[in-house]
C-alpha positions as CSV (number, residue, x, y, z in Angstrom):
1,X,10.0,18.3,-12.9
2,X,6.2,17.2,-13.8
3,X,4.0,17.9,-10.4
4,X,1.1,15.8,-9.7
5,X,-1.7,18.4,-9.2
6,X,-4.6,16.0,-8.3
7,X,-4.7,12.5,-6.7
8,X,-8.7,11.6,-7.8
9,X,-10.1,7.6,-6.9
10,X,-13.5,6.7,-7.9
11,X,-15.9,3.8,-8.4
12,X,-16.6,3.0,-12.1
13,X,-20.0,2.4,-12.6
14,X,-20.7,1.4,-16.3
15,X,-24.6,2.5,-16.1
16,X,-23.7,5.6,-15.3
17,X,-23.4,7.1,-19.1
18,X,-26.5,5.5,-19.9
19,X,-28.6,6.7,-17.0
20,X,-27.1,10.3,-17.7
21,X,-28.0,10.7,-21.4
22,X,-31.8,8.9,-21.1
23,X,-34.8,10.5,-21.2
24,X,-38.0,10.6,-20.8
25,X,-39.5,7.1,-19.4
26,X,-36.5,5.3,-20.4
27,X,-34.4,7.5,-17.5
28,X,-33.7,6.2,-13.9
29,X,-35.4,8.3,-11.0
30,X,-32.0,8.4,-9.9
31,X,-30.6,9.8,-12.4
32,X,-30.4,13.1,-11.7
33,X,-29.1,13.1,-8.3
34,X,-26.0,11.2,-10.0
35,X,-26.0,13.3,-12.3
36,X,-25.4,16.3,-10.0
37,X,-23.1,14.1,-8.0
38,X,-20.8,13.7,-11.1
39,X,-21.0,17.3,-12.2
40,X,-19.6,18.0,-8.6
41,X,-16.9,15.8,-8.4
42,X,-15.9,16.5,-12.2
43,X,-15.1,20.3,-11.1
44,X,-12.1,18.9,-8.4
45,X,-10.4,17.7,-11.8
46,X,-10.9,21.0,-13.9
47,X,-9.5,23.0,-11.1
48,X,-6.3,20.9,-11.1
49,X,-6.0,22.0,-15.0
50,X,-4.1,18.9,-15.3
51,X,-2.5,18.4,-19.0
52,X,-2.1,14.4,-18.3
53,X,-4.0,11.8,-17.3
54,X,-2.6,8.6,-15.4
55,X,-5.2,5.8,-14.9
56,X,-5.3,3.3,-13.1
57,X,-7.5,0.7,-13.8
58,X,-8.3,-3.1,-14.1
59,X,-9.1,-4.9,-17.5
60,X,-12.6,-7.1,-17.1
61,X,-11.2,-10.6,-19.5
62,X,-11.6,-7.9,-22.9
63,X,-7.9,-8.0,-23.9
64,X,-6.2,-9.5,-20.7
65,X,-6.9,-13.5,-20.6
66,X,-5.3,-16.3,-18.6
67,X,-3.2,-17.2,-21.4
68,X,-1.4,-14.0,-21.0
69,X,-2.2,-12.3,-17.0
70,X,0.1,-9.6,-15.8
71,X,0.0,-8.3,-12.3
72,X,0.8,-4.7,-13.7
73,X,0.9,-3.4,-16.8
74,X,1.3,0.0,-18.4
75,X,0.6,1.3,-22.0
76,X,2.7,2.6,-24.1
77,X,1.3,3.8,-27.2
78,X,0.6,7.2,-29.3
79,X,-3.3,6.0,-29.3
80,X,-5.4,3.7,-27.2
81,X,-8.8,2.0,-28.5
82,X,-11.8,2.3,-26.3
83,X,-14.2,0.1,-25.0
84,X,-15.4,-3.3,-25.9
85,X,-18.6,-4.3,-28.1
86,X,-20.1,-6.0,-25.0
87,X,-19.6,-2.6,-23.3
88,X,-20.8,-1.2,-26.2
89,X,-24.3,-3.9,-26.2
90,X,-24.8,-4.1,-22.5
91,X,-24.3,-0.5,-21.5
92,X,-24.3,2.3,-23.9
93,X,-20.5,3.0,-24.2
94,X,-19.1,5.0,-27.1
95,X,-16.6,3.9,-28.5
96,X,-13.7,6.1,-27.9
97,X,-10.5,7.0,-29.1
98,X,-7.5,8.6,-26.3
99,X,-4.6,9.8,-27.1
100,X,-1.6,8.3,-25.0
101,X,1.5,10.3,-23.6
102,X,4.7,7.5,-24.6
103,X,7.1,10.0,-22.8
104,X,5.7,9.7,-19.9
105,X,4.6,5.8,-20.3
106,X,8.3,5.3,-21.0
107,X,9.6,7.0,-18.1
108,X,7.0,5.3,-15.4
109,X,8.3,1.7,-16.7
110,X,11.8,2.7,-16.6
111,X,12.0,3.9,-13.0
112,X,8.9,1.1,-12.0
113,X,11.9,-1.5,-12.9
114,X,14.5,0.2,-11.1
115,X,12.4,0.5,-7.8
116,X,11.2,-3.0,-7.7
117,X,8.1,-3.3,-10.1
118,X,8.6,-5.3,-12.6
119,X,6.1,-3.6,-15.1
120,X,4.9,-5.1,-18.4
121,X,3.6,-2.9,-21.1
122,X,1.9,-2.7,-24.5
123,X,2.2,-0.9,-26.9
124,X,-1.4,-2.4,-28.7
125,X,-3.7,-1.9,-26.1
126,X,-7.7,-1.2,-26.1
127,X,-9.0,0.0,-23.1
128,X,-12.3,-0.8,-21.2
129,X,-14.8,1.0,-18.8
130,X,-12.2,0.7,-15.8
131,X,-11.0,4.0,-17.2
132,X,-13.6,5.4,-19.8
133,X,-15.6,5.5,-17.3
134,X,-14.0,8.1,-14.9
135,X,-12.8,10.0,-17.9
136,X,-16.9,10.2,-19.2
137,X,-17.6,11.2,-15.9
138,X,-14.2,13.9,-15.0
139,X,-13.5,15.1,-18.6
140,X,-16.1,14.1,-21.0
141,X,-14.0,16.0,-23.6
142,X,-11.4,12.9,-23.7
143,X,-8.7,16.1,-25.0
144,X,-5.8,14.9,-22.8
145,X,-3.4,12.0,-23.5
146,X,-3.8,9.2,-20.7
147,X,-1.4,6.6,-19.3
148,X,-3.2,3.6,-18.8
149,X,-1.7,1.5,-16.0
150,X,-4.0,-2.1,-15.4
151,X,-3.8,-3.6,-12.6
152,X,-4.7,-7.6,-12.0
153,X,-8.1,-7.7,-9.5
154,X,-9.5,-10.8,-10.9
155,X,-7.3,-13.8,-11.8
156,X,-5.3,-15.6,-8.8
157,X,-2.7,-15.4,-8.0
158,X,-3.6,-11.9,-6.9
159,X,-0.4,-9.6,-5.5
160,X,-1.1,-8.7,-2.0
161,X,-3.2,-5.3,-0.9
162,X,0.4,-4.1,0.8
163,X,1.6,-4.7,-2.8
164,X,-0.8,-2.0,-4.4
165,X,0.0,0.6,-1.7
166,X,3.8,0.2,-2.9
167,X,3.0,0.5,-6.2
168,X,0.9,3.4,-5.6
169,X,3.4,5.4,-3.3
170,X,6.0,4.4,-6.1
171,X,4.4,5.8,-9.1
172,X,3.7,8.9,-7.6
173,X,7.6,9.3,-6.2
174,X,8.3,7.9,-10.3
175,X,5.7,10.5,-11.8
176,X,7.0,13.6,-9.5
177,X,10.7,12.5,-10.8
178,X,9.8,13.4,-14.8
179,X,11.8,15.7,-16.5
180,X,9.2,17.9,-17.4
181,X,6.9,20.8,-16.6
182,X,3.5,19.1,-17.5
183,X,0.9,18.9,-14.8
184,X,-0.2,15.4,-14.2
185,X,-3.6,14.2,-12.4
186,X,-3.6,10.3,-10.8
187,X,-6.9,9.0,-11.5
188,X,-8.0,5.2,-10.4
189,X,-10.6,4.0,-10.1
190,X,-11.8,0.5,-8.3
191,X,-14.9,-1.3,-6.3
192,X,-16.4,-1.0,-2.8
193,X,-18.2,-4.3,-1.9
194,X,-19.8,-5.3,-4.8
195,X,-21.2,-8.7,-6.1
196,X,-21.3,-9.7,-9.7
197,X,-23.6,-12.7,-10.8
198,X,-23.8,-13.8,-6.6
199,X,-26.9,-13.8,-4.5
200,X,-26.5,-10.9,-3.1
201,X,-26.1,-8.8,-6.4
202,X,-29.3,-7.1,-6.4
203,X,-30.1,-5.8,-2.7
204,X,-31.1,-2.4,-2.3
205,X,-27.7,-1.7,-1.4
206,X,-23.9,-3.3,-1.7
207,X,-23.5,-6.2,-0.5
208,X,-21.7,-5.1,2.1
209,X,-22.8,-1.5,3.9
210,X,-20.8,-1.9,7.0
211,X,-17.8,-2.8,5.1
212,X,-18.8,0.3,2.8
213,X,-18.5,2.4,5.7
214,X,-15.5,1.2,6.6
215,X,-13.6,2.0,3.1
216,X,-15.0,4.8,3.1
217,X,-13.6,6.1,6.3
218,X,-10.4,4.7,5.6
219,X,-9.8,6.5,2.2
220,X,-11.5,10.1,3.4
221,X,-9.1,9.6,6.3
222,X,-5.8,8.3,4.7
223,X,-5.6,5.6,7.3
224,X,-3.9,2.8,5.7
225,X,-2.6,1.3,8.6
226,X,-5.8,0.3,9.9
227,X,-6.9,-0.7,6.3
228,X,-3.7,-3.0,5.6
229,X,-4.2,-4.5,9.0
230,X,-8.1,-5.3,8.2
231,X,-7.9,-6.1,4.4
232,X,-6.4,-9.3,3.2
233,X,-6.8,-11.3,0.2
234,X,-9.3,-13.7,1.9
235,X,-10.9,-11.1,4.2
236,X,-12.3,-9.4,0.4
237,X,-14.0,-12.3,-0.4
238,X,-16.4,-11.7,2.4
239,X,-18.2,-8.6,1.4
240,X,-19.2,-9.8,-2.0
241,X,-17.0,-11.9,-4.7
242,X,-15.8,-9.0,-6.5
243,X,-14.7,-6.8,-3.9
244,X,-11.1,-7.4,-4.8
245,X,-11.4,-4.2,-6.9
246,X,-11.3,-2.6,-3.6
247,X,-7.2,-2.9,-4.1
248,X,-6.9,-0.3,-6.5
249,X,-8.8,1.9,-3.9
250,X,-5.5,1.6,-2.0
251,X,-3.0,1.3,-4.8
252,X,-4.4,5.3,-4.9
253,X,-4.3,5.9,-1.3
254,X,-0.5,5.2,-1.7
255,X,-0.8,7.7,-4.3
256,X,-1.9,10.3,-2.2
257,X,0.2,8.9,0.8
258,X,-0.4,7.6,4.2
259,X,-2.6,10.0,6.3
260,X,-3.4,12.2,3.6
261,X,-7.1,13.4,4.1
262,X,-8.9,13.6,1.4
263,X,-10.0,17.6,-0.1
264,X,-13.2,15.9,-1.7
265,X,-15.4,13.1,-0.5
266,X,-18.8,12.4,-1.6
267,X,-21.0,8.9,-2.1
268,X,-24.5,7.7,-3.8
269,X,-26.1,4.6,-2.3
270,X,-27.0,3.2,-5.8
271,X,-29.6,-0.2,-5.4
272,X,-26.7,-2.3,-5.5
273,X,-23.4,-0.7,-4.8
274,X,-22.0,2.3,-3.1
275,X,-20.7,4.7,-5.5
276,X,-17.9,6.7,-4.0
277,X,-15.8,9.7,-5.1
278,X,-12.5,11.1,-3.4
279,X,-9.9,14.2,-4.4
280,X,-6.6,14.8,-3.1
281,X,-4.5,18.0,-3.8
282,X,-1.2,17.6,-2.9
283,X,0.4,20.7,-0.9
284,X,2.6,21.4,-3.9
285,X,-0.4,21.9,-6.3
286,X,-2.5,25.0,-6.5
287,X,-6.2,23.1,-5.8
288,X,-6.7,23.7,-2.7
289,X,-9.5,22.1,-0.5
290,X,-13.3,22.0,-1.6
């Protein structure tokens, strides 16, 4: 069977390629404190030596409207599109091509219906930053075939945050359960508090440092008991009106599973949003702790 040799969760930040690649006066005086941030955290994933990539993302209104919302959604195509001209405009994306792994696709919406999740796919879908970003920043080489799986953070109604743990403890039992001998990391990535187009978008940090903390702790700890007991659909309104994102932070801490400590933790207190990055080996991979 396939073994999942890294469990990886990470904010996306868009800027990040941008502040990265600049020079010069055009780049950010903190750029190169992410930079060596990124270069840290991108060594957790080559150690793994994964040869697939699930992510786990969120689509931001690019191909995912209200005229067509699904609560989860996996592709299933031999090629994936990437990012969106706005992305492209606004913050420096390539545009990016990713091979996708059907077999694997195929098998995680087979056994998603038969434990509970019922899964919609595509077989036609272009990708956004959600998850070219975590693959610019964990294997800027873009050489492995992905699974996308999206996951609805925006448009109510909203499945519950005990919803995304299931999910997340069911793909991995789904992805340990292929017939096959490929190594497979679990990559998602998804918000702290954060604010889009709100007052309190622009501060000199998140919107919400205390809840930041909190997260933080939670994910580096594995402690979703006290996370599912604090975090509710209208408690994620409070630290900033996009915070909803935080959901896919736990959809991976089901991933990794309940009191599993993470290997790797490491945050950047960016002017507006806490960036954070997290590993997981699980025992039956050869990774190890960092």
């Amino acid at each position: 069977m396939a073994s999942i040799v890294a469990v990886i969760a990470s904010t996306h930040h868009p800027f990040y390629y941008r502040a990265s690649t600049s020079t010069g006066e055009d780049r950010p005086p903190f750029a190169d404190e992410w930079t060596r941030k990124i270069l840290a955290f991108r060594e957790t994933l080559t150690r793994a030596n994964p040869d697939v990539l699930v992510m786990v993302g969120s689509d931001h209104f690019h191909q995912l409207w209200l005229d067509n919302m699904p609560q989860f959604l996996v592709g299933k195509a031999p090629f994936y599109d990437a990012n969106w001209y706005n992305e492209e405009r606004e913050f420096g994306l390539p545009r990016m091509l990713l091979k996708g792994q059907e077999d694997l696709s195929a098998h995680i919406l087979r056994a998603g219906l038969d434990d509970g999740f019922d899964l919609a796919f595509s077989n036609e879908l272009r990708i956004d930053h959600s998850i070219t970003c975590p693959i610019i920043t964990l294997r800027p080489e873009a050489d492995l075939p992905i699974v996308p799986i999206y996951t609805n953070i925006f448009a109510p109604p909203l499945p519950q945050p005990s919803r995304f743990v299931k999910l997340g403890e069911s793909i991995r039992r789904i992805v340990e359960s292929w017939p096959s001998h490929l190594r497979v990391a679990v990559i998602g990535t998804g918000h702290l508090s954060l604010e889009l187009g709100g007052p309190r978008q622009f501060g000199p940090h998140g919107p919400d440092p205390e809840f930041d903390r909190r997260a933080v702790e939670w994910i580096a700890t594995g402690d979703l008991d006290n996370c599912l007991r604090e975090v509710t659909l209208d408690s994620l309104h409070s630290p900033g009106n996009a915070t909803h994102g935080f959901m896919d932070f736990m959809l991976m801490m089901g991933v990794a599973g309940a009191g599993a400590k993470a290997d790797y933790v490491d945050t950047l207190d960016l002017f507006h949003t806490m960036e954070a990055y997290f590993t997981w080996y699980p025992s039956s991979s050869s990774g190890g702790s960092l």
